[in-house]
N, C-alpha and C positions, 0 to 999 in steps of 0.2 A: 176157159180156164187159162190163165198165162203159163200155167205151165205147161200145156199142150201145145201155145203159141212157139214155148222154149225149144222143143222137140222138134218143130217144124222148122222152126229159126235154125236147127243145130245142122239140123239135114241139110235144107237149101243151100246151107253153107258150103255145107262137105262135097254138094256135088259140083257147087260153081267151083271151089279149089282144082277138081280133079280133073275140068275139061281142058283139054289137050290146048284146044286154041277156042278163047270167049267169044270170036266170032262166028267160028260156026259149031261151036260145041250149044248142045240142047238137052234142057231137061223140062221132063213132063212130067204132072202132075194128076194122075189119077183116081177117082175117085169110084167105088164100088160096095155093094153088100152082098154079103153071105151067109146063112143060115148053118149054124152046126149047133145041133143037139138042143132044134127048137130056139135057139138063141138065135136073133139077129147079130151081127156085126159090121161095123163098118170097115170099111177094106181100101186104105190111103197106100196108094204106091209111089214113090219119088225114085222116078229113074231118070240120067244121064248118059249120055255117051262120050264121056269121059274115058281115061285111062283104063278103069279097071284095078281090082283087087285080088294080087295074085289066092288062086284057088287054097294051099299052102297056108296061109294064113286070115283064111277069112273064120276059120272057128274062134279063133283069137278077138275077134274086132270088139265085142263087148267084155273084153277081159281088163281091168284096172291097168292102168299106163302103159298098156298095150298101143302103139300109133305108126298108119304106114306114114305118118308123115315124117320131117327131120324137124320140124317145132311143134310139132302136134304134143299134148300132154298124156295124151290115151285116157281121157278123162271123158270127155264129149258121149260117146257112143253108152257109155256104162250108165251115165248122165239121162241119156233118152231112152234108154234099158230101163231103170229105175222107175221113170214117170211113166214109163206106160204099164209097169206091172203094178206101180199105185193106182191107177184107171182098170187095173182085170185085163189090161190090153198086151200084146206081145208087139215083139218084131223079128223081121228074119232077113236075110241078106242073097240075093242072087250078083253076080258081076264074073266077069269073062274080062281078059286084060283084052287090052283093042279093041272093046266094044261097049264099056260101060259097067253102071251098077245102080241095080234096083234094089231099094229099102221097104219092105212091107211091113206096114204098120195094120194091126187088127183090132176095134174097140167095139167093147160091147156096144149096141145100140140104144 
Protein backbone atom coordinates (compact mmCIF):
# COMPACT_ATOMS: atom_id res chain seq x y z
CA UNK A 1 0.00 0.00 0.00
CA UNK A 2 1.81 3.49 -0.92
CA UNK A 3 0.31 4.78 1.78
CA UNK A 4 2.17 2.71 4.42
CA UNK A 5 5.14 3.19 2.04
CA UNK A 6 4.08 7.16 3.02
CA UNK A 7 4.35 6.44 6.75
CA UNK A 8 7.70 4.93 6.47
CA UNK A 9 9.05 7.53 4.00
CA UNK A 10 7.53 10.25 6.82
CA UNK A 11 9.56 8.53 9.77
CA UNK A 12 12.96 7.65 8.07
CA UNK A 13 12.90 11.22 7.37
CA UNK A 14 12.14 12.49 10.79
CA UNK A 15 14.84 10.40 12.21
CA UNK A 16 17.67 11.30 9.53
CA UNK A 17 16.75 15.22 10.47
CA UNK A 18 17.28 14.54 14.11
CA UNK A 19 20.84 12.99 14.16
CA UNK A 20 23.03 15.02 15.82
CA UNK A 21 25.84 14.36 13.33
CA UNK A 22 24.96 11.82 9.66
CA UNK A 23 28.16 10.24 10.32
CA UNK A 24 27.75 8.67 13.20
CA UNK A 25 24.26 9.08 13.94
CA UNK A 26 22.13 5.55 13.38
CA UNK A 27 18.89 4.36 12.88
CA UNK A 28 17.40 0.90 13.11
CA UNK A 29 14.81 -0.69 11.82
CA UNK A 30 12.95 -3.34 13.54
CA UNK A 31 10.80 -5.67 12.82
CA UNK A 32 8.55 -7.96 15.36
CA UNK A 33 4.94 -9.69 16.21
CA UNK A 34 2.70 -9.64 19.09
CA UNK A 35 -0.41 -11.36 19.88
CA UNK A 36 -3.07 -9.35 21.99
CA UNK A 37 -6.54 -10.51 22.22
CA UNK A 38 -5.79 -13.45 19.82
CA UNK A 39 -4.91 -11.03 17.26
CA UNK A 40 -1.58 -11.09 15.67
CA UNK A 41 0.25 -7.75 15.02
CA UNK A 42 3.05 -6.69 13.39
CA UNK A 43 5.32 -4.49 15.48
CA UNK A 44 7.77 -1.93 13.15
CA UNK A 45 10.06 0.13 15.49
CA UNK A 46 12.07 3.11 13.84
CA UNK A 47 14.55 4.15 16.39
CA UNK A 48 17.55 6.86 16.08
CA UNK A 49 20.04 8.22 18.29
CA UNK A 50 19.40 11.42 17.38
CA UNK A 51 18.66 14.32 19.59
CA UNK A 52 15.78 13.47 21.31
CA UNK A 53 12.18 14.90 21.95
CA UNK A 54 11.92 16.84 24.96
CA UNK A 55 9.61 14.54 27.45
CA UNK A 56 7.36 17.97 27.89
CA UNK A 57 6.04 17.91 24.67
CA UNK A 58 5.98 14.60 23.20
CA UNK A 59 2.08 14.29 24.08
CA UNK A 60 1.77 16.92 21.49
CA UNK A 61 3.65 15.34 18.49
CA UNK A 62 0.56 13.98 16.79
CA UNK A 63 -1.42 17.19 17.56
CA UNK A 64 -2.29 19.42 13.95
CA UNK A 65 0.69 22.03 13.37
CA UNK A 66 2.08 21.06 16.37
CA UNK A 67 6.44 20.78 15.19
CA UNK A 68 9.62 20.59 17.20
CA UNK A 69 11.16 21.72 14.19
CA UNK A 70 11.54 25.62 13.01
CA UNK A 71 10.20 24.69 9.28
CA UNK A 72 8.51 21.56 10.20
CA UNK A 73 4.44 22.08 9.45
CA UNK A 74 3.34 19.82 12.33
CA UNK A 75 1.42 18.08 9.69
CA UNK A 76 3.73 14.98 9.02
CA UNK A 77 3.14 12.95 12.36
CA UNK A 78 -0.94 13.61 12.31
CA UNK A 79 -0.29 12.45 8.49
CA UNK A 80 1.18 8.96 9.65
CA UNK A 81 -1.36 9.03 12.70
CA UNK A 82 -4.14 9.11 10.26
CA UNK A 83 -2.82 6.16 7.90
CA UNK A 84 -2.34 3.91 10.32
CA UNK A 85 -5.52 4.21 12.16
CA UNK A 86 -7.07 3.67 8.55
CA UNK A 87 -5.05 0.21 8.53
CA UNK A 88 -6.75 -0.65 12.50
CA UNK A 89 -2.90 0.26 13.22
CA UNK A 90 -1.58 2.69 16.08
CA UNK A 91 1.62 4.46 16.98
CA UNK A 92 3.33 5.57 19.93
CA UNK A 93 6.42 7.51 20.70
CA UNK A 94 9.54 6.70 23.25
CA UNK A 95 12.68 9.39 23.05
CA UNK A 96 14.96 10.59 25.80
CA UNK A 97 16.85 13.99 24.65
CA UNK A 98 20.62 12.68 24.26
CA UNK A 99 19.76 9.59 23.18
CA UNK A 100 17.22 9.35 20.65
CA UNK A 101 13.68 8.39 19.55
CA UNK A 102 11.65 5.34 18.95
CA UNK A 103 8.48 5.33 16.87
CA UNK A 104 6.31 2.19 17.29
CA UNK A 105 4.13 1.33 14.82
CA UNK A 106 1.44 -1.75 15.49
CA UNK A 107 -0.58 -3.43 12.33
CA UNK A 108 -2.97 -5.96 12.50
CA UNK A 109 -1.53 -8.94 10.71
Amino acid sequence: DSRIKQVLVNLIKNSIESLRDPKTGKISITISTVIKQKQIFLVLRIQDNGMGIPEAVQHQLFTPYFSTKSNGTGLGLVIVKNILEEHHGTISCESKIGEGTGFILELPY
